[in-house]
C-alpha positions as CSV (number, residue, x, y, z in Angstrom):
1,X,12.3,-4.7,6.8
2,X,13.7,-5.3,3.3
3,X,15.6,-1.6,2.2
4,X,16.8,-0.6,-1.0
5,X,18.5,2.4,-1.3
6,X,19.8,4.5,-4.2
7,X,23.0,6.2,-3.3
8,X,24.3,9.5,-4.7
9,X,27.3,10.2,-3.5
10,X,28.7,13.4,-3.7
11,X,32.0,13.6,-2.6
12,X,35.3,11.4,-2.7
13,X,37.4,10.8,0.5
14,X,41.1,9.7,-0.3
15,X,43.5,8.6,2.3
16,X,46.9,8.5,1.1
17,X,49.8,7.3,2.9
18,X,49.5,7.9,6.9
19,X,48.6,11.4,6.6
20,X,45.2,12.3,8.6
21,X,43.2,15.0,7.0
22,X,40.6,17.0,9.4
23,X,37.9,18.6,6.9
24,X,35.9,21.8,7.9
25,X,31.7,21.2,7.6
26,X,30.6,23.6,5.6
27,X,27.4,24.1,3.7
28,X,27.3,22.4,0.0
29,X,26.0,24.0,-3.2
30,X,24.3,21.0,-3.9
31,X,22.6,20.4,-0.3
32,X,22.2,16.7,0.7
33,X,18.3,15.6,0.7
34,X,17.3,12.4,1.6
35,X,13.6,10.9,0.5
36,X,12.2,7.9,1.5
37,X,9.0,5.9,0.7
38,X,7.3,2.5,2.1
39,X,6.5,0.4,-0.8
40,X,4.4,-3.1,0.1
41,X,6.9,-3.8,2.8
42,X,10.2,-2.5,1.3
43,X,11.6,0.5,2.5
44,X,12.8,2.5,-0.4
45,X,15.8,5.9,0.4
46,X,17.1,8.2,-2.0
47,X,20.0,10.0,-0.8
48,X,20.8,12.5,-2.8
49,X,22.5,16.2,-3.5
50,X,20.3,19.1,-4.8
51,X,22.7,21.2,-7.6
52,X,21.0,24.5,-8.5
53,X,20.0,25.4,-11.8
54,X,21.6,28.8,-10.9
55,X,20.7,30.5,-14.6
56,X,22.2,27.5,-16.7
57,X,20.9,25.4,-19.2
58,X,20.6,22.3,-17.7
59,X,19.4,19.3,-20.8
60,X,21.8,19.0,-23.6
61,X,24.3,21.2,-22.2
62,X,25.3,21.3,-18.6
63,X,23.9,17.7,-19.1
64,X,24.6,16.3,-22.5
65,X,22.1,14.0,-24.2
66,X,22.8,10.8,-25.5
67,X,25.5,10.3,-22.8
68,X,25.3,8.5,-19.5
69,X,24.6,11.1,-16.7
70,X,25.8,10.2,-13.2
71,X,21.9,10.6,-11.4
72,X,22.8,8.2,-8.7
73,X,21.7,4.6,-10.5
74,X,22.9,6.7,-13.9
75,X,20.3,7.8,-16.8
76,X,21.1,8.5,-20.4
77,X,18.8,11.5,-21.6
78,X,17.7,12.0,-25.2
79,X,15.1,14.3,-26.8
80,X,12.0,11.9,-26.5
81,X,13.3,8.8,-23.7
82,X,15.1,8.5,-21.2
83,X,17.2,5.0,-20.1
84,X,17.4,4.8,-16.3
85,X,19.8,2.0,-15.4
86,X,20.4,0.2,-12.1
87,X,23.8,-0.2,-11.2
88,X,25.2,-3.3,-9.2
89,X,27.9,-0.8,-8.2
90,X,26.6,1.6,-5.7
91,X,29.8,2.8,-4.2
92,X,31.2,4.5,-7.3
93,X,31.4,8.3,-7.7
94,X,30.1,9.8,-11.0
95,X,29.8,7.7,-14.1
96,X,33.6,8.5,-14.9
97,X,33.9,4.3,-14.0
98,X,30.1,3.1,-15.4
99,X,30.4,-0.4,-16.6
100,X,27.1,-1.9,-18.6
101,X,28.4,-5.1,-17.6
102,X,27.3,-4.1,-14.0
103,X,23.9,-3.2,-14.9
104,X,21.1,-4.6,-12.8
105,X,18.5,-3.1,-14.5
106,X,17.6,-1.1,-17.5
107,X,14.3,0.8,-18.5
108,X,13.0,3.4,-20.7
109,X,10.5,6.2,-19.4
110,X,9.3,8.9,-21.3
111,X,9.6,12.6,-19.6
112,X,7.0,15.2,-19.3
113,X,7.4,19.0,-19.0
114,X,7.4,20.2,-15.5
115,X,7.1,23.4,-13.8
116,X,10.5,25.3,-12.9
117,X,12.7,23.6,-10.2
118,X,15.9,25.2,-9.0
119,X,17.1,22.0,-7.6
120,X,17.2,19.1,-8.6
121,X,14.7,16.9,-6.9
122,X,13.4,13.3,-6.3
123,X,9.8,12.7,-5.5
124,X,7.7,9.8,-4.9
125,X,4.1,10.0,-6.5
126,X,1.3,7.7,-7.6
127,X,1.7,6.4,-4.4
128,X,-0.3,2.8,-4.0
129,X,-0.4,-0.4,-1.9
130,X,2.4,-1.6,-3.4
131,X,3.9,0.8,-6.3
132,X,5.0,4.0,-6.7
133,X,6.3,6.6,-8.7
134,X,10.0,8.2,-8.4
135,X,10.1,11.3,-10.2
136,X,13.4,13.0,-11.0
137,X,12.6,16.9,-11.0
138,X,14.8,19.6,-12.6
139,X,14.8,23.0,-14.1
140,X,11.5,22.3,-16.7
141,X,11.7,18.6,-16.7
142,X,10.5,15.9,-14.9
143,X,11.2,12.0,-15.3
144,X,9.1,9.7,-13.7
145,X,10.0,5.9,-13.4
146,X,8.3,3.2,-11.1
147,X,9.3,0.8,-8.9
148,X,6.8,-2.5,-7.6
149,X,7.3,-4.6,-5.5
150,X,6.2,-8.1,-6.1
151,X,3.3,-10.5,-4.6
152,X,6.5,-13.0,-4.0
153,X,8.9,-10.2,-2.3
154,X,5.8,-9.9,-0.1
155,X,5.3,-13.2,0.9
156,X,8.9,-13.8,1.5
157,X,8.7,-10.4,4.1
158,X,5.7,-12.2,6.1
159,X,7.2,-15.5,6.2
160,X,10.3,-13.7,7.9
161,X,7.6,-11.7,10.5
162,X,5.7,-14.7,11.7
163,X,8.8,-16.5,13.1
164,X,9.1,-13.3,15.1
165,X,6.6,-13.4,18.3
166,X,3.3,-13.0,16.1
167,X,3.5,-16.5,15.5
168,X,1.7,-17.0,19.2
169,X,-1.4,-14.2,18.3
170,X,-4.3,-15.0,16.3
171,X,-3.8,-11.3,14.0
172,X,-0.9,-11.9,12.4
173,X,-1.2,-15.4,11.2
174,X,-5.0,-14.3,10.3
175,X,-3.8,-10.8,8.4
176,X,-1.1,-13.3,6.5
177,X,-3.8,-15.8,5.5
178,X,-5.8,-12.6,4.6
179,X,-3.0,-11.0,2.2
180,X,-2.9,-14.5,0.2
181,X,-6.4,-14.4,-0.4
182,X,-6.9,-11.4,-1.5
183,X,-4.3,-12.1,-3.8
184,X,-5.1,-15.6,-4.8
185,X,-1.9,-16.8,-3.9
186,X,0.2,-19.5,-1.8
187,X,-3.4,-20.9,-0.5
188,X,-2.0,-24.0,0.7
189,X,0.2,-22.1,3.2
190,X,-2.6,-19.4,3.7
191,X,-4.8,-22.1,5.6
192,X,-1.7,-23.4,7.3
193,X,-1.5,-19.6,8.8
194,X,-5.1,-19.2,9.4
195,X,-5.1,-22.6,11.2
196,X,-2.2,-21.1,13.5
197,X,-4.3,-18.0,14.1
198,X,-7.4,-20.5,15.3
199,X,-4.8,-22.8,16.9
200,X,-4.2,-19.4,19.3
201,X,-8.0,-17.9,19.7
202,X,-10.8,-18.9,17.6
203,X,-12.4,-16.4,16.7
204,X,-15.2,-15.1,14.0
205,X,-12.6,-13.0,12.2
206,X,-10.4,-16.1,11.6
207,X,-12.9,-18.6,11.1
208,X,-14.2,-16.3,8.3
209,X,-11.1,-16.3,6.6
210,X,-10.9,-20.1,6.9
211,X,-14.0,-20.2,5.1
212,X,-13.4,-17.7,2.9
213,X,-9.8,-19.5,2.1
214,X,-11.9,-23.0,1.6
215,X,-14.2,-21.9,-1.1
216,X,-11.3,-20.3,-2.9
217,X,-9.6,-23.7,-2.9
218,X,-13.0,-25.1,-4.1
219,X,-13.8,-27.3,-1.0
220,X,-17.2,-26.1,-0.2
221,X,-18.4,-28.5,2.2
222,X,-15.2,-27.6,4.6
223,X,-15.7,-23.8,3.6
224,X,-19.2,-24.2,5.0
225,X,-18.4,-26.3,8.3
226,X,-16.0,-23.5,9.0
227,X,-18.8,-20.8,8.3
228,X,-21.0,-22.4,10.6
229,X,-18.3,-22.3,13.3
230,X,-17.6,-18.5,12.2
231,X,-21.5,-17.7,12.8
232,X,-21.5,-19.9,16.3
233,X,-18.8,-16.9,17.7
234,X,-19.8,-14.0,15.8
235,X,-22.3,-10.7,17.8
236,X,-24.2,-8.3,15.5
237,X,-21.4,-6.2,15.2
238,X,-18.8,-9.0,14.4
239,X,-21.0,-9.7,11.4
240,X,-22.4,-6.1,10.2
241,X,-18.5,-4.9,10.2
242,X,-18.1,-8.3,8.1
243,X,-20.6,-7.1,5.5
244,X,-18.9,-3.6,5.4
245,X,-15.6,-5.1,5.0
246,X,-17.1,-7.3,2.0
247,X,-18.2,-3.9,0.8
248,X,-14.7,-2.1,1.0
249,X,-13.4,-4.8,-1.1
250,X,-16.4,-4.6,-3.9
251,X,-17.7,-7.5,-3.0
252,X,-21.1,-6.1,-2.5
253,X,-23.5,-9.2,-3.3
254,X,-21.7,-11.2,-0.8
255,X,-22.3,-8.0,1.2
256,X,-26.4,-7.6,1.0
257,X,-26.1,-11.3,2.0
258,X,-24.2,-10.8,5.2
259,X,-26.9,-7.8,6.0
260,X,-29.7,-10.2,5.1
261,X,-28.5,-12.5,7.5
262,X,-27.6,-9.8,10.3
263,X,-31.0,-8.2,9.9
264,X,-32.5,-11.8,10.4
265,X,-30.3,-13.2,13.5
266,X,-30.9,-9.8,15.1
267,X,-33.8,-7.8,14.1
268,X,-33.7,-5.3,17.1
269,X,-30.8,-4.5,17.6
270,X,-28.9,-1.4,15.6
271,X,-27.4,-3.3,13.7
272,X,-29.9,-5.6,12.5
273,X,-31.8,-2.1,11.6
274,X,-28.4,-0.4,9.6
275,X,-28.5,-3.7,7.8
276,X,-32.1,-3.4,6.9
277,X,-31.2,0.2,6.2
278,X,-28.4,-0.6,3.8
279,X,-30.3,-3.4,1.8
280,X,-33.1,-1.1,1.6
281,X,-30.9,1.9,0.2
282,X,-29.1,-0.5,-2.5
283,X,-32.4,-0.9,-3.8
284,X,-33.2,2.7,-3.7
285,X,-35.5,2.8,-1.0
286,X,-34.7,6.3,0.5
287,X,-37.2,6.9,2.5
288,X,-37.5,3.3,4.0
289,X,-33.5,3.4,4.8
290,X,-34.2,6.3,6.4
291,X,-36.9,4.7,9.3
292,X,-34.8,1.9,9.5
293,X,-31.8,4.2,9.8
294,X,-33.9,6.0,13.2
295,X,-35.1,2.8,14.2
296,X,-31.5,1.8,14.8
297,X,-30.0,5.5,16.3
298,X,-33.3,4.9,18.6
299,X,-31.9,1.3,20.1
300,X,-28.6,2.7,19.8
301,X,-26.5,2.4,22.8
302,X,-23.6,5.3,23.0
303,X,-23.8,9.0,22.2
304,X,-20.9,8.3,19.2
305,X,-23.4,5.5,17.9
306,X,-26.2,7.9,17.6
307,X,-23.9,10.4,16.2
308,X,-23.5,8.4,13.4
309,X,-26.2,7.0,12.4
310,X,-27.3,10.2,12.2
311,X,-25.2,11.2,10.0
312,X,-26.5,7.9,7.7
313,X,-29.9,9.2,8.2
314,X,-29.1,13.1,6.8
315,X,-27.9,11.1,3.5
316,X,-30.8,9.0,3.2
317,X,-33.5,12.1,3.7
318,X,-30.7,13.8,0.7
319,X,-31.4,10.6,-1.9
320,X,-28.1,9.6,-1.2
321,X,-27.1,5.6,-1.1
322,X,-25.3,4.9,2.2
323,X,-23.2,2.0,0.4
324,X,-21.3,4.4,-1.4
């Protein structure tokens, strides 16, 4: 995995001449913390040390404003922004040595107010799929700046996992064609992954993604050949759990039409009913989600089945729709 780290060093080692120095481990003022944080697929470490307030008055004094402060990639602090700068240079100590010329990256965040915090303090927040939120925490400030990682940086991580050994399974290739289309992005080497992932084990799950992949290249007739395949391996629960992943990913048009088509293949199974049940509760038809809903728990096969359905069926009888 890709890792980035932002190195605050603490403490400067000299050698000087042939003499050996032996130092004694004892604990800091400023403790060493380190945080880290999985980002899309970048690993992303702060190592830092923790000064203490410790009754001072930490911005524009202990910390003048305007100037460059030393907090690990460096920051200049003013009144109403802040400038957080990426160094090229991570091995030097302090700023006593900052050169702009070695900047990698510059940007301007505004801080907020904070709640008191003896020590000084990084935190990841805001945390999503592929951003977050590093925020810089000290004595009644915080300063929040985030870091991304692009659709490309992504890519470039999978194309450097399928040479490993999930090059010969059908999930990897298929989860890689997946990632591309639900970004819209490298679909020409999306259906060369998603024809690996067949190459290995056809499945419903992969011919679905063919399909879907098709269609978004605007090749319908080959989109719908690969459907047909897809249905030609699917069971009623391959293609319910296909309408409730369309619904997890708001598609929920192209959802009712997967449960339309489950409810017609197989009308007597559970699943057949939960799709009647969920077609009938989009439309607001409670109560007739609800018998469908029993019908199903009824024809249902295990105890954790039954289970929960039934908890489907106590939402229905509350007016509650089951899609959401």
């Amino acid at each position: 995995m890709k890792r980035i780290s932002i190195l605050i060093p603490a403490v400067a080692i000299l050698a000087i001449g042939v003499s050996v120095r032996a130092d004694l481990s004892v604990p800091d003022v400023s403790q060493l913390a380190v945080t880290k944080q999985r980002v899309g697929l970048t690993d992303v470490k702060i190592a830092y040390h923790r000064p203490l307030v410790n009754g001072r008055k930490i911005w524009g004094a202990l910390v003048p404003l305007g100037e460059v402060w030393r907090a690990g990639a460096h920051m200049i602090p003013t009144a109403d922004t802040w400038t957080v700068i990426f160094s090229k240079m991570a091995t030097a100590w302090g700023s006593y040595t900052y050169s702009q010329a070695e900047d990698a990256l510059r940007v301007t965040v505004k801080p907020r107010p904070n709640e008191m915090e003896e020590a000084l303090e990084y935190e990841f927040e805001d945390l999503k799929p592929e951003s977050a939120t590093v925020t810089l925490k000290w004595e009644k400030l915080a300063v929040p700046f985030k870091i991304a990682i692009s659709d490309d940086a992504t890519v470039a991580n999978i194309r450097g996992q399928m040479r490993g050994i999930g090059q010969f399974q059908w999930q990897p290739p298929n989860q890689a064609a997946q990632f591309c289309l639900t970004k819209k992005i490298n679909l020409d080497e999306a259906l060369k992954w998603v024809n690996l992932s067949i190459q290995n084990e056809e499945r419903f799950e992969n011919l679905t993604t063919k399909s879907e992949l098709l269609k978004a290249m605007n090749k319908p007739d080959e989109a719908k050949k690969a459907w047909e395949q897809a249905i030609a391996k699917t069971t009623p629960i391959g293609l319910y759990s296909y309408g409730r992943r369309l619904q997890t990913e708001k598609r929920d048009a192209d959802a009712m039409e997967i449960f339309k088509d489950v409810a017609k293949r197989y009308p007597e199974t559970p699943f057949g009913h939960l799709a009647n049940a969920r077609i009938k509760s989009a439309a607001g038809d409670f109560a007739g989600a609800a018998e469908d809903a029993k019908k199903a728990q009824a024809v249902a096969i295990s105890d954790a089945q039954k289970t929960s359905i039934k908890a489907l069926i106590d939402r229905l009888q509350a007016k509650q729709d089951i899609n959401k």
